[in-house]
NUTI-513378 format. One record per atom (N, C-alpha, C, O): x, y, z. Coordinates in steps of 0.05 Angstrom, whole numbers, padded with zeros to 5 digits, always signed. Atoms other than C-alpha are relative to their C-alpha. Layout:
N
XYZ;...
//
This chain:
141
-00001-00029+00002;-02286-03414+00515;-00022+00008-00020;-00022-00002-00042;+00021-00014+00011;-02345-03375+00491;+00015+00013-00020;+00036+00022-00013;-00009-00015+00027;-02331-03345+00415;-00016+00031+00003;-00039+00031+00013;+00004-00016+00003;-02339-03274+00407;-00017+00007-00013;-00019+00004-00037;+00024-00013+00012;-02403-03236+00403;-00003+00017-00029;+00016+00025-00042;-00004-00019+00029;-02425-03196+00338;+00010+00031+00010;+00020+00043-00009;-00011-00022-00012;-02405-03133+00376;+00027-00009+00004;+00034+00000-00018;-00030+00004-00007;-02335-03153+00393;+00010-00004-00028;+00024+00011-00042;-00024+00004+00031;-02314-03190+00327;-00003+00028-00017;+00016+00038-00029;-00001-00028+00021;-02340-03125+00290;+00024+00020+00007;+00040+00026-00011;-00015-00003-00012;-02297-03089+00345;+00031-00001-00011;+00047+00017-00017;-00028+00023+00003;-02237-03143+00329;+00008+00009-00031;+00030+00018-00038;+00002-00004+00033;-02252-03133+00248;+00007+00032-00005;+00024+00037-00023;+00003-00025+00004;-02260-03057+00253;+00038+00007+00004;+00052+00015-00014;-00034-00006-00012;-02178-03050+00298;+00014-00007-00032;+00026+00008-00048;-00018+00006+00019;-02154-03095+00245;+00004+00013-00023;+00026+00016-00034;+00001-00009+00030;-02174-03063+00183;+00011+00031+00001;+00021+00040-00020;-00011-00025+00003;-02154-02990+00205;+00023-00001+00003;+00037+00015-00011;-00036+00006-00004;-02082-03016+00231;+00007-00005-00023;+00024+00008-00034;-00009+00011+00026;-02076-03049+00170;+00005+00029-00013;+00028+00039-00017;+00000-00018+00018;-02099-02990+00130;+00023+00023-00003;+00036+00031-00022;-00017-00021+00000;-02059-02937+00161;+00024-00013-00002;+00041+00004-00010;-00022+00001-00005;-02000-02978+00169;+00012-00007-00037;+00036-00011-00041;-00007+00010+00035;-01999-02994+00077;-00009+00031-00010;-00009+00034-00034;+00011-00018+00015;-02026-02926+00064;+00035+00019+00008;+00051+00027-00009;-00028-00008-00009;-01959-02898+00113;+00025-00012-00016;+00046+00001-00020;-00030+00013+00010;-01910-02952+00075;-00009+00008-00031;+00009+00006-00048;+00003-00006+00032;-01938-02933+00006;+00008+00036-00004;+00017+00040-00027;-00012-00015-00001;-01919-02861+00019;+00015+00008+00003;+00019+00032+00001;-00036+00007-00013;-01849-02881+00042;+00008-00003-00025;+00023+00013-00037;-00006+00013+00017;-01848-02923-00013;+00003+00008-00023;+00021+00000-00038;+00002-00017+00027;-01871-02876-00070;+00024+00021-00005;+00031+00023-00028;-00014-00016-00002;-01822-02824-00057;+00022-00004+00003;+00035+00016+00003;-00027+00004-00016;-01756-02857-00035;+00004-00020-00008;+00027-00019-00018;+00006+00033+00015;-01770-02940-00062;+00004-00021+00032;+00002-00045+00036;-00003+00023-00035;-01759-02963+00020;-00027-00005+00006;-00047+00010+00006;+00024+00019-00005;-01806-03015+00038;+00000+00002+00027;+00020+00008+00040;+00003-00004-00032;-01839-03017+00111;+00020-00011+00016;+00026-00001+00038;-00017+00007-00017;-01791-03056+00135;+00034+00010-00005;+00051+00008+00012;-00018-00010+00007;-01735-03025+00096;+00015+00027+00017;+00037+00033+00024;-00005-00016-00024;-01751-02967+00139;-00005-00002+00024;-00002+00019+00037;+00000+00019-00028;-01761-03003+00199;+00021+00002+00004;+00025+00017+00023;-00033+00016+00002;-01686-03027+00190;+00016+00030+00005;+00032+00033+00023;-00010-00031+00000;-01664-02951+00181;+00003+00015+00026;+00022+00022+00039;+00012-00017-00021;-01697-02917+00229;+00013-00014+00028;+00030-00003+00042;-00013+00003-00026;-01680-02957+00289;+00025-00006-00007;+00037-00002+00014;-00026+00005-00006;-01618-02972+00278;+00016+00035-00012;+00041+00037-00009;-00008-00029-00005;-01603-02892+00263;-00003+00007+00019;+00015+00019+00030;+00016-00017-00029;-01651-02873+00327;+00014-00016+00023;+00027-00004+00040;-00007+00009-00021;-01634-02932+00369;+00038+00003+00005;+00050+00008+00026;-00026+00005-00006;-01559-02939+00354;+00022+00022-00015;+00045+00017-00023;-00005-00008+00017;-01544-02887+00322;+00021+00003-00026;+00037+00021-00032;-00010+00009+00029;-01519-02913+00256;+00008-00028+00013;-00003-00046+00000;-00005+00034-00008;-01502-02978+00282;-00022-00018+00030;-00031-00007+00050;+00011+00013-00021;-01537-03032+00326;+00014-00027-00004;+00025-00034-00025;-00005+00023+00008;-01520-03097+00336;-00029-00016-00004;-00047-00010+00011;+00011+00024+00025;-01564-03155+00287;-00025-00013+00030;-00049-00014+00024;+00014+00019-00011;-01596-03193+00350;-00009+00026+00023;-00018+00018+00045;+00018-00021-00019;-01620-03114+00388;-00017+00006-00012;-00039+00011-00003;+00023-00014+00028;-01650-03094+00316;-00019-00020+00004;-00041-00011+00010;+00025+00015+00006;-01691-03161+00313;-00020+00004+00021;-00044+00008+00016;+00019-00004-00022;-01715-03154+00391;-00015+00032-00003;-00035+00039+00010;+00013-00024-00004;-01733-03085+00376;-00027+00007-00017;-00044+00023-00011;+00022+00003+00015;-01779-03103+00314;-00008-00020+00003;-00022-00027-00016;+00021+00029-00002;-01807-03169+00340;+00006-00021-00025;-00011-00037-00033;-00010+00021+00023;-01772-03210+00284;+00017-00013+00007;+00036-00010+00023;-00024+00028-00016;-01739-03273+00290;+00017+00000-00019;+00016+00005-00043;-00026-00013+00022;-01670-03267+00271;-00006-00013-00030;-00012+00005-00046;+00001+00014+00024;-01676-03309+00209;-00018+00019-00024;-00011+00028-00045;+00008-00025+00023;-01726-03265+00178;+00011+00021+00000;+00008+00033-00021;-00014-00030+00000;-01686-03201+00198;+00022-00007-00018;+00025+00008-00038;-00010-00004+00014;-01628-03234+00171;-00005-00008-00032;+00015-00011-00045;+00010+00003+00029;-01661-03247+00100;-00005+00020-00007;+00006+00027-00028;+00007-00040-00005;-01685-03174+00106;+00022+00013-00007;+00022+00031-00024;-00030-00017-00003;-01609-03153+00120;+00012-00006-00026;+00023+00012-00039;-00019-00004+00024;-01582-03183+00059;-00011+00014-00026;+00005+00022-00043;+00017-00006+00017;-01634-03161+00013;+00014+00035+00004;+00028+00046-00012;-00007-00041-00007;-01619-03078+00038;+00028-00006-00007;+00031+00003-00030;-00023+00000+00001;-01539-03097+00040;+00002-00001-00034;+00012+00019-00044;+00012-00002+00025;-01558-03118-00038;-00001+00023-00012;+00008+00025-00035;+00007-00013+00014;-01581-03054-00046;+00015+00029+00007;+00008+00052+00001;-00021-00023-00013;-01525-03011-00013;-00013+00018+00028;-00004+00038+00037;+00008-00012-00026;-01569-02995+00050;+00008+00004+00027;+00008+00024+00042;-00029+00013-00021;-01526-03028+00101;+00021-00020-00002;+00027-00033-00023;-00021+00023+00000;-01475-03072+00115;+00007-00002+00030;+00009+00016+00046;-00003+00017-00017;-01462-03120+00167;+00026-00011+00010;+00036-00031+00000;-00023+00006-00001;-01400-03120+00202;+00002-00023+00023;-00019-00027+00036;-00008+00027-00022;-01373-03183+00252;+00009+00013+00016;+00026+00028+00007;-00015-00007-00019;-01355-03158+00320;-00002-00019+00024;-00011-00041+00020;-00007+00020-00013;-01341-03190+00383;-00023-00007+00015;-00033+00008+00032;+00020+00022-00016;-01393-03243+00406;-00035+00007-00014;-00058+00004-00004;+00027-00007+00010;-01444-03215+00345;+00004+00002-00025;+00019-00009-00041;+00000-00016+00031;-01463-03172+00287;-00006+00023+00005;-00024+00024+00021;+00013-00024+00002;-01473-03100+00283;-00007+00007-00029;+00007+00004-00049;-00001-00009+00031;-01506-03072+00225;+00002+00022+00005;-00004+00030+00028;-00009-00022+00009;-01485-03011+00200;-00014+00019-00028;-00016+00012-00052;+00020-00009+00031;-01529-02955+00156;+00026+00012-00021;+00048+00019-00011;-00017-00005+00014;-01492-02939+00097;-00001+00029+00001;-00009+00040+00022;+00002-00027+00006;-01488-02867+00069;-00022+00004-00015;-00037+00022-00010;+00029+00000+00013;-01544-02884+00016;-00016-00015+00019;-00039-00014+00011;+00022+00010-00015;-01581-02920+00069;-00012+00032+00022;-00035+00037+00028;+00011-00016-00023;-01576-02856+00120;-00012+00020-00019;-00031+00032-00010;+00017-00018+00018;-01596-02811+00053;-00028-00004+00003;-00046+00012+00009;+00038+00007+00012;-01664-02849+00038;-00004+00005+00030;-00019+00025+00031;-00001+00000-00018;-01661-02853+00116;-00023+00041+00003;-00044+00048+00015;-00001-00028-00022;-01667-02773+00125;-00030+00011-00024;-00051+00025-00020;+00033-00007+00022;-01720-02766+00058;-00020-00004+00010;-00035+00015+00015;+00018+00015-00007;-01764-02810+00081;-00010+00011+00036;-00033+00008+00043;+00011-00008-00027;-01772-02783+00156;-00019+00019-00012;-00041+00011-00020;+00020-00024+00005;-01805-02719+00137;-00022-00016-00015;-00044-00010-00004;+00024+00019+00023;-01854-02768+00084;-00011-00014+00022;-00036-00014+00025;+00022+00015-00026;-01873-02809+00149;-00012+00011+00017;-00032+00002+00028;+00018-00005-00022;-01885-02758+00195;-00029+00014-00017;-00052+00010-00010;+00027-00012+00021;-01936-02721+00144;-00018-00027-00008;-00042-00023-00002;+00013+00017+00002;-01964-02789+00124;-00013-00016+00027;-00028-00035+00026;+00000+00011-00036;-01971-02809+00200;-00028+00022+00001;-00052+00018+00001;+00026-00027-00009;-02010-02738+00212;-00022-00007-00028;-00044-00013-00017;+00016+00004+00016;-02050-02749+00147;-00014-00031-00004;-00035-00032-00016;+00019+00022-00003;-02072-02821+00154;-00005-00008+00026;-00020-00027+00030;+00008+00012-00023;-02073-02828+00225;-00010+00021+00021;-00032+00019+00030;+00006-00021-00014;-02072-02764+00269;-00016+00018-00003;-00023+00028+00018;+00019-00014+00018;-02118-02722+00224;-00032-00013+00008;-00054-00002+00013;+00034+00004-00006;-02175-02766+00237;-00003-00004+00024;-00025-00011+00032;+00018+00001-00024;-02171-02767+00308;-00006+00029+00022;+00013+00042+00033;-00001-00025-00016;-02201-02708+00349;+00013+00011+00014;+00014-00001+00036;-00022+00003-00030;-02145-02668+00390;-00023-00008+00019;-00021-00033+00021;+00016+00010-00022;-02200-02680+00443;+00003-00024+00012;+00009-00028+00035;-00010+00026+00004;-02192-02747+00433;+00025-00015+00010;+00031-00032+00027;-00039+00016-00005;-02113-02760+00427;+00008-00007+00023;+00018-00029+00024;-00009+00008-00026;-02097-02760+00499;-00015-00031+00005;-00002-00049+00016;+00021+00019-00008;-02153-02815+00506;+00011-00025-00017;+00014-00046-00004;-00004+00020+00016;-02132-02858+00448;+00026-00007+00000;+00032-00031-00005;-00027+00013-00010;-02060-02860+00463;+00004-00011+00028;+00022-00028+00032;-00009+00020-00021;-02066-02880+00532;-00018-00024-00001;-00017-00040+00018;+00011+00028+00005;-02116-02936+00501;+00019-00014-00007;+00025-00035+00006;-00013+00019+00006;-02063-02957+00457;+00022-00003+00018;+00035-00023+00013;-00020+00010-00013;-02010-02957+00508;-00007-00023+00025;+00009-00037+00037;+00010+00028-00017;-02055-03007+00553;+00005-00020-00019;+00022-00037-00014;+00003+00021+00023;-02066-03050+00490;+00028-00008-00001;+00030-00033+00001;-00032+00003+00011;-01980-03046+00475;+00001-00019+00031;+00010-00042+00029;-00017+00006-00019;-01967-03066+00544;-00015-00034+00018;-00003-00044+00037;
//
């Protein structure tokens, strides 16, 4: 296999470093205002959106691409900190957001979608948007 031209890796270098960027500039604005970490609100969010207030432990991991083991290292760390808790039901786990988990939960939305439009939507032309979301939905799929 032929290695990638200086046009492509720049390409390859350029994706990475803006995903990156926007995605620590988005969790540092979460983070500053509320103390939930990217994945803290990861953990929140879908399991408010997807289940609402509950999911079960092995839908949360398929839904963030984490293998249970790190989700559940994740889970006890938030349960730790009164975010959720993890109840046993039949043939699983559901976790469950707490009351201080769905608080930081509901702060923190409004802080993402403004940090979302300000590090990510802001710089791309409406002209644009239609174009770059059905890029990234080829790229997702």
């Amino acid at each position: 296999m032929v290695a990638l031209n200086t046009t492509e890796m720049e390409l390859w270098q350029a994706w990475r470093s803006a995903a990156e960027a926007v995605r620590v500039r988005v969790a540092e604005d979460i983070a500053r205002a509320t103390g939930l970490s990217d994945p803290d609100f990861g953990v929140l969010a879908r399991v408010s959106e997807l289940g609402g207030g509950r999911l079960r432990q092995n839908e949360l991991a398929a839904s963030m691409g984490w293998h249970r083991s790190r989700l559940s290292h994740h889970l006890t760390r938030m349960a730790q900190r009164g975010l959720i808790t993890r109840v046993e039901v039949d043939g699983g786990v559901e976790v469950v957001v707490t009351d201080r988990g769905d608080e930081l939960h509901a702060v923190a939305r409004p802080i993402h979608a403004e940090a979302v439009r300000r590090h990510l939507l802001d710089a791309i032309p409406p002209a644009l948007q239609d174009d770059v979301r059905s890029l990234l939905a080829r790229l997702a799929n």
